[in-house]
N, CA, C and O atoms as a MOPAC input file, in Angstrom:
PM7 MOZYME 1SCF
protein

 N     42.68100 1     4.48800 1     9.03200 1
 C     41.24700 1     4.64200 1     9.09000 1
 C     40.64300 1     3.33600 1     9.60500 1
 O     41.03800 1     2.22300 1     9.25700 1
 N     39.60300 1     3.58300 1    10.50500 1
 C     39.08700 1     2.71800 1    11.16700 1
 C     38.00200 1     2.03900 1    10.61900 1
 O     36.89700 1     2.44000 1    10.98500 1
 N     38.04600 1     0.97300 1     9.71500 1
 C     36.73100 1     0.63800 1     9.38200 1
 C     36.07700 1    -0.83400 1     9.69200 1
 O     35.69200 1    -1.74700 1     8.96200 1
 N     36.13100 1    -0.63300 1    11.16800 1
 C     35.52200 1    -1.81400 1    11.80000 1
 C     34.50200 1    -1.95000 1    11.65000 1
 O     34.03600 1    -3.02500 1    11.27400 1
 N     33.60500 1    -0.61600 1    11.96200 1
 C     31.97400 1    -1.04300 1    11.69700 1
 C     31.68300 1    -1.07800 1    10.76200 1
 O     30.48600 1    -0.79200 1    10.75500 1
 N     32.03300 1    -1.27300 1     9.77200 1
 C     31.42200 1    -2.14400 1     8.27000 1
 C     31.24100 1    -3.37600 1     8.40700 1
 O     30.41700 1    -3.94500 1     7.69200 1
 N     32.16100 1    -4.23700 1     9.60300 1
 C     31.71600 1    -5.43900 1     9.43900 1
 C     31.16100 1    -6.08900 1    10.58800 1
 O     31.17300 1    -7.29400 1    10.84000 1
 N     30.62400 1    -5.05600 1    11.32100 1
 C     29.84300 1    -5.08200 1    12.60000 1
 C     28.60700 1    -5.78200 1    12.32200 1
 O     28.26600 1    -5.89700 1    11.14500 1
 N     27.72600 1    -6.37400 1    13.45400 1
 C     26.62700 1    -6.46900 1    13.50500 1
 C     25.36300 1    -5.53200 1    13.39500 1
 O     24.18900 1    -5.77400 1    13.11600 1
 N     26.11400 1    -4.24000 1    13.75300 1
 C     25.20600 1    -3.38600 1    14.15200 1
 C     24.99000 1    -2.73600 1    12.02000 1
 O     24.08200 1    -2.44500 1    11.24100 1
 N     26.21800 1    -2.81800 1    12.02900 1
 C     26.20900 1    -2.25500 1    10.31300 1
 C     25.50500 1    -3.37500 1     9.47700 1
 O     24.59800 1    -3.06200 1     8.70600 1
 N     25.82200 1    -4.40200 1     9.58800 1
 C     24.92400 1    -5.16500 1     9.00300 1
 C     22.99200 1    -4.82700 1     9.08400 1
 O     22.23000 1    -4.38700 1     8.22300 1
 N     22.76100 1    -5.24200 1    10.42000 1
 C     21.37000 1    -4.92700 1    10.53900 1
 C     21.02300 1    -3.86900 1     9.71400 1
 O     20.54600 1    -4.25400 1     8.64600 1
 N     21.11500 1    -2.41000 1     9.86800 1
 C     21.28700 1    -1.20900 1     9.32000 1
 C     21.48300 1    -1.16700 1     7.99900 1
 O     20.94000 1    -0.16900 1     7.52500 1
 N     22.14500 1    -1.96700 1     7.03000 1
 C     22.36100 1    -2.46700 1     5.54100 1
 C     21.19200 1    -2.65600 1     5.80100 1
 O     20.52000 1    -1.62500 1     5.78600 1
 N     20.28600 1    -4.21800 1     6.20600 1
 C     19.54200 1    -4.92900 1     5.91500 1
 C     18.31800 1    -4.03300 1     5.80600 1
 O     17.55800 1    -4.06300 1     4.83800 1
 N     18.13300 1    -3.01600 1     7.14200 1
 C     17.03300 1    -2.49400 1     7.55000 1
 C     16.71100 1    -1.59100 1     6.37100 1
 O     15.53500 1    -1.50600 1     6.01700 1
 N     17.72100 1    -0.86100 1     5.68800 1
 C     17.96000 1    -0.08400 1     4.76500 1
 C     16.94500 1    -0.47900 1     3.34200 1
 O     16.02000 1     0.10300 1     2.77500 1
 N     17.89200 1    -2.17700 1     3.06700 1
 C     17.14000 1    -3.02700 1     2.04100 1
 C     15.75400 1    -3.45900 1     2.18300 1
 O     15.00000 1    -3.96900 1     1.35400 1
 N     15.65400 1    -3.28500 1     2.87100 1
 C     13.81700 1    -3.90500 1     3.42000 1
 C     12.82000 1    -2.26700 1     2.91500 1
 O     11.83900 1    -2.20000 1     2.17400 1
 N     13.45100 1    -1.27600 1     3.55600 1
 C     13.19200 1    -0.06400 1     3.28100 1
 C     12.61800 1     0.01800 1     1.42500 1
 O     11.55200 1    -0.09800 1     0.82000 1
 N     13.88700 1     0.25300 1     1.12800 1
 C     13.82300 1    -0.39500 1    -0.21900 1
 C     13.02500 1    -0.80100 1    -1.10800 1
 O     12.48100 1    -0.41300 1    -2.14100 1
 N     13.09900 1    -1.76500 1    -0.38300 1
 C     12.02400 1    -3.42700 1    -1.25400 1
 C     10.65500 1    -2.74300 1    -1.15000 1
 O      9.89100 1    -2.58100 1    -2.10100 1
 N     10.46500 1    -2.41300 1    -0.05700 1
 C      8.91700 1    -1.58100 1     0.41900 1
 C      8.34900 1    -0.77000 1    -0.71900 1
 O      7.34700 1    -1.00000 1    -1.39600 1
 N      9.27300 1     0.30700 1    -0.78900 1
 C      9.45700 1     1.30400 1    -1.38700 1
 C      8.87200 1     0.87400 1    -2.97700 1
 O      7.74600 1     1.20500 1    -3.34600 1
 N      9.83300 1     0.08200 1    -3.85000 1
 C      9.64800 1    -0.96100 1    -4.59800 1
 C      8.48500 1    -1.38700 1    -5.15300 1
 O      8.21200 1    -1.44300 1    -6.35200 1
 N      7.64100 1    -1.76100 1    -3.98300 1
 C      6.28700 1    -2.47900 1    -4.10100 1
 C      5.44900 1    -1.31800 1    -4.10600 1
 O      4.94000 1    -1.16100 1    -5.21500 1
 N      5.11400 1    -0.42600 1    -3.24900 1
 C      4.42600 1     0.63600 1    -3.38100 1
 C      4.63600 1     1.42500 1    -4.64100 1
 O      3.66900 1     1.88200 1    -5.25000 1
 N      5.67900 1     1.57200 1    -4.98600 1
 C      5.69800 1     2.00100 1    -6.29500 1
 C      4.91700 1     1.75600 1    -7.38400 1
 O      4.06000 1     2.49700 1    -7.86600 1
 N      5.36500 1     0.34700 1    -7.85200 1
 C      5.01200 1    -0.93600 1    -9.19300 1
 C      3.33200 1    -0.57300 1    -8.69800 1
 O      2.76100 1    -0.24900 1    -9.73900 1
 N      2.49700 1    -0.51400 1    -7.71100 1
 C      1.07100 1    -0.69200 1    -7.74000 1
 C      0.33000 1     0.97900 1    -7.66900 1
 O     -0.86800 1     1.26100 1    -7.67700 1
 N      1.69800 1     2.03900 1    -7.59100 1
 C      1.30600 1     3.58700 1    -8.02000 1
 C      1.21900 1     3.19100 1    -8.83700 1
 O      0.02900 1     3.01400 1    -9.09500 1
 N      2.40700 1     2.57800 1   -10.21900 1
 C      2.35100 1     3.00000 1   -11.27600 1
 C      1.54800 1     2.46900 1   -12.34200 1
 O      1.33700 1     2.94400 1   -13.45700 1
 N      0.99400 1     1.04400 1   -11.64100 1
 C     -0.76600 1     0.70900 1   -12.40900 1
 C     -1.32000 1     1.08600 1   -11.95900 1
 O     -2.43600 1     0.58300 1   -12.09100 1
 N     -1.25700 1     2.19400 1   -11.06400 1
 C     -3.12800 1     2.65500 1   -11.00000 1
 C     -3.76700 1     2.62900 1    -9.99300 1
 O     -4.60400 1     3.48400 1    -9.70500 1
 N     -3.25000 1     0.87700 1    -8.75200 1
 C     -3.66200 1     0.07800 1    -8.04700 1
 C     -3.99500 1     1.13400 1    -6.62100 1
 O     -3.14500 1     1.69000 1    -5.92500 1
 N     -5.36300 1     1.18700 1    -6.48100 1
 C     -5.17600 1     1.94700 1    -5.29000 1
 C     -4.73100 1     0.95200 1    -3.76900 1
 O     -5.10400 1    -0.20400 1    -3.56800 1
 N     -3.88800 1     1.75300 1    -2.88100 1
 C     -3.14200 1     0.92300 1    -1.56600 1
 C     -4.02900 1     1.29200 1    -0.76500 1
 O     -4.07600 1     2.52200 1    -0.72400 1
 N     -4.96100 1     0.66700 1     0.07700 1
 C     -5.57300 1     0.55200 1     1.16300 1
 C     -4.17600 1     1.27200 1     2.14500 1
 O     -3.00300 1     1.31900 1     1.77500 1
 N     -4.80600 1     1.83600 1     3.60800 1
 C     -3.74100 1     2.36600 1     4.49800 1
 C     -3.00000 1     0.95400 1     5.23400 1
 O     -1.78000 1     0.89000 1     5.38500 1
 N     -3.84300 1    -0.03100 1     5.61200 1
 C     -3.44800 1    -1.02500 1     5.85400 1
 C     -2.54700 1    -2.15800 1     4.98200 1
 O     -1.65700 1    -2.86600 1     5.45100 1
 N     -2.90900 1    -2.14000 1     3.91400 1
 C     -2.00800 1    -2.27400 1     3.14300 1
 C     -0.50300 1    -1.41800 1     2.94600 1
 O      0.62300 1    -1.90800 1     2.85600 1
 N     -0.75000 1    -0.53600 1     2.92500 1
 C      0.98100 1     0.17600 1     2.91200 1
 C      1.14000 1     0.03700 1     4.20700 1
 O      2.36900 1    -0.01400 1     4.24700 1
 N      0.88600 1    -0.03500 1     4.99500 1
 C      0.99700 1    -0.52000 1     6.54000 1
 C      2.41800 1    -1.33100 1     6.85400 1
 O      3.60700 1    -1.22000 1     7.15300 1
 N      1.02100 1    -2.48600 1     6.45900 1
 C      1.73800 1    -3.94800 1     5.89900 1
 C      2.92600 1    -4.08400 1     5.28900 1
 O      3.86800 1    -4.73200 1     5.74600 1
 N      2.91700 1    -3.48900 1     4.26400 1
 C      4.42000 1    -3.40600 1     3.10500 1
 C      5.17400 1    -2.50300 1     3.77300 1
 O      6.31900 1    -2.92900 1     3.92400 1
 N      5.00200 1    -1.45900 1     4.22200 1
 C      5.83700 1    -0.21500 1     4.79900 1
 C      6.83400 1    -1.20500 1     5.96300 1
 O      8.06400 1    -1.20200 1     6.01300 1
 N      5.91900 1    -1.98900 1     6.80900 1
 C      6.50600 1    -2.85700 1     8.07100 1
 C      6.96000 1    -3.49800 1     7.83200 1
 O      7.84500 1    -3.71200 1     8.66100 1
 N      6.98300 1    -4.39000 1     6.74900 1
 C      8.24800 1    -5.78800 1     6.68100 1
 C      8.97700 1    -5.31500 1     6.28100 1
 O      9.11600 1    -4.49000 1     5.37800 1
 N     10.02200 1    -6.19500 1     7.46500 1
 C     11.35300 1    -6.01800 1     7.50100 1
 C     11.66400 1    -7.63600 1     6.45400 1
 O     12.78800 1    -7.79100 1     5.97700 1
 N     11.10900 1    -8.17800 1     6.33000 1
 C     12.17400 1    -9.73200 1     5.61400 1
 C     11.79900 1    -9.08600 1     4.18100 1
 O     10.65900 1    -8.79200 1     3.82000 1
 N     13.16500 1    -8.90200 1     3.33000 1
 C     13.54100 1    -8.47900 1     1.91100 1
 C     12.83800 1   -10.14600 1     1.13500 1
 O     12.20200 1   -10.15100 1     0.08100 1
 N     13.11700 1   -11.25800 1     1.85600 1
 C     12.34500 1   -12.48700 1     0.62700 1
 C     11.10600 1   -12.17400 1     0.51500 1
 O     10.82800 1   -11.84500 1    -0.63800 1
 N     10.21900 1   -12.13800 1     1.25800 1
 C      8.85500 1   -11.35900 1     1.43400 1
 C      8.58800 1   -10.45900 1     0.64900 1
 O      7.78900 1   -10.49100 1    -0.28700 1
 N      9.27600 1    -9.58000 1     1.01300 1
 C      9.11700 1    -7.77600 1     0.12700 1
 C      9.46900 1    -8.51900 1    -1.67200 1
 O      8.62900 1    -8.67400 1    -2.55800 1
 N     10.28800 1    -8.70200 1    -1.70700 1
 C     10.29200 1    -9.55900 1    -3.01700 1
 C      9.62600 1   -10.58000 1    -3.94200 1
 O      9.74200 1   -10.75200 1    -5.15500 1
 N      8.65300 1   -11.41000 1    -2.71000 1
 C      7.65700 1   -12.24400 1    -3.48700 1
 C      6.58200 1   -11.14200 1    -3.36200 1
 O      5.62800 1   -11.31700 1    -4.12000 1
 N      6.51200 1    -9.90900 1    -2.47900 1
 C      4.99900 1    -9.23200 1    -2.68300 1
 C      5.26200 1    -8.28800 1    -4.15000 1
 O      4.33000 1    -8.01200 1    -4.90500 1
 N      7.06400 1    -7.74400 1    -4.45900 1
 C      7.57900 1    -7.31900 1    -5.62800 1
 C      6.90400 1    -7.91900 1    -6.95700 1
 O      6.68600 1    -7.13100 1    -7.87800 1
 N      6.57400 1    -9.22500 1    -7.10000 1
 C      7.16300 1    -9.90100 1    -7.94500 1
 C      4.93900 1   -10.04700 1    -8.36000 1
 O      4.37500 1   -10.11000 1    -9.45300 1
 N      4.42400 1   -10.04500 1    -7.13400 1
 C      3.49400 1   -10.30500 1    -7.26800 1
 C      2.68800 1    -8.69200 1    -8.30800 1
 O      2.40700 1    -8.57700 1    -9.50100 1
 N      2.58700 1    -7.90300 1    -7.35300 1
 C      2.48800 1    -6.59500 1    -8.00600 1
 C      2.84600 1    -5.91600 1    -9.12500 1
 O      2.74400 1    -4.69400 1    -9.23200 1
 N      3.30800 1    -6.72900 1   -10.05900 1
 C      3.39900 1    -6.32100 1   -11.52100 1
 C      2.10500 1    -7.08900 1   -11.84800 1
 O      1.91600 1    -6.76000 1   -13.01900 1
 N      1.14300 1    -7.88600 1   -11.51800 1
 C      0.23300 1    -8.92300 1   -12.26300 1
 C     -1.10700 1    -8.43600 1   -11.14700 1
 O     -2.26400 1    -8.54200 1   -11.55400 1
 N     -0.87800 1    -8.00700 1   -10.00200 1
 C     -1.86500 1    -8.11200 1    -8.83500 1
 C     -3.51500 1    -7.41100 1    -9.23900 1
 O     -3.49200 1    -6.19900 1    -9.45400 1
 N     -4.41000 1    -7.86200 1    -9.30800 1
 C     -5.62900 1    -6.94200 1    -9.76000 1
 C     -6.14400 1    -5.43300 1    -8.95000 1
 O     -6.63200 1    -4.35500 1    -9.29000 1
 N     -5.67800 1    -6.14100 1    -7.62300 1
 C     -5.62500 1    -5.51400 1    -6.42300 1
 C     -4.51600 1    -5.51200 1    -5.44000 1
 O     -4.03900 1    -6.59300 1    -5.09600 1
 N     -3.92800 1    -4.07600 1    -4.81100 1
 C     -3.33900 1    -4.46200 1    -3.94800 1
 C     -3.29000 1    -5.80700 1    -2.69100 1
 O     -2.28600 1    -6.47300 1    -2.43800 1
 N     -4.38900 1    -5.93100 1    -2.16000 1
 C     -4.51200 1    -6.89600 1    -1.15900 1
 C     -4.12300 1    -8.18000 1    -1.51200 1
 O     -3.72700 1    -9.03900 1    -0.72300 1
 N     -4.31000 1    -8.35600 1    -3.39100 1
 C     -3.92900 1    -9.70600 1    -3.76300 1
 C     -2.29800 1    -9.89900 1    -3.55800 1
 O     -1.78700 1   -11.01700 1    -3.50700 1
 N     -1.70600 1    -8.92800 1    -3.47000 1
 C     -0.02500 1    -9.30900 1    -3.42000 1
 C     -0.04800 1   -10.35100 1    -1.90500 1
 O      0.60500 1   -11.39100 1    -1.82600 1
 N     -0.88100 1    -9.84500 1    -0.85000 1
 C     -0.94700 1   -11.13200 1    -0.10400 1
 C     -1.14700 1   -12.57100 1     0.30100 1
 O     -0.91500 1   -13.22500 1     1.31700 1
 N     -1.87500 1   -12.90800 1    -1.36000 1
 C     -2.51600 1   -14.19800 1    -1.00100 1
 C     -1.27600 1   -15.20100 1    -0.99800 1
 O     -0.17800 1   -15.07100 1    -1.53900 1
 N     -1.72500 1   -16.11500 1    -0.31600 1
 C     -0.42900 1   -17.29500 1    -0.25800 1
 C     -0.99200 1   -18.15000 1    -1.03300 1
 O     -2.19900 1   -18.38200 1    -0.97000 1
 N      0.06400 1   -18.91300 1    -2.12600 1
 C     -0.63400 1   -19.61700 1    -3.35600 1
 C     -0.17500 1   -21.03400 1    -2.69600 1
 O     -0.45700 1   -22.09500 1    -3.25400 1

């Protein structure tokens, strides 16, 4: 069995793209499940990033955020 493309470039990206997916997913969630209403531009925003550190500091923000838009501010 051939399992080269597991350690391909192309499989990698595709992992990653996957995890970003994810992370998105993640964040939109945590601000359904207070309540927080998402502007369209806002899920926009989160829906489109691809960098998982990002998606993770906007994660991390959105358990505390008053408002969606605040997961953006840069402190």
């Amino acid at each position: 069995m051939d399992l080269s493309f597991y350690k391909s470039p192309l499989f990698e990206e595709v992992r990653d793209e996957g995890r970003a997916q994810r992370a998105a997913e993640d964040v939109l969630a945590v601000l359904a499940e207070r309540g927080i209403d998402v502007p369209e531009d806002a899920r926009e925003r989160i829906s489109g990033c691809g960098d998982p550190e990002v998606l993770r500091h906007w994660l991390r923000r959105a358990v505390t955020a008053p408002a969606a838009e605040d997961i953006f501010v840069v402190d």
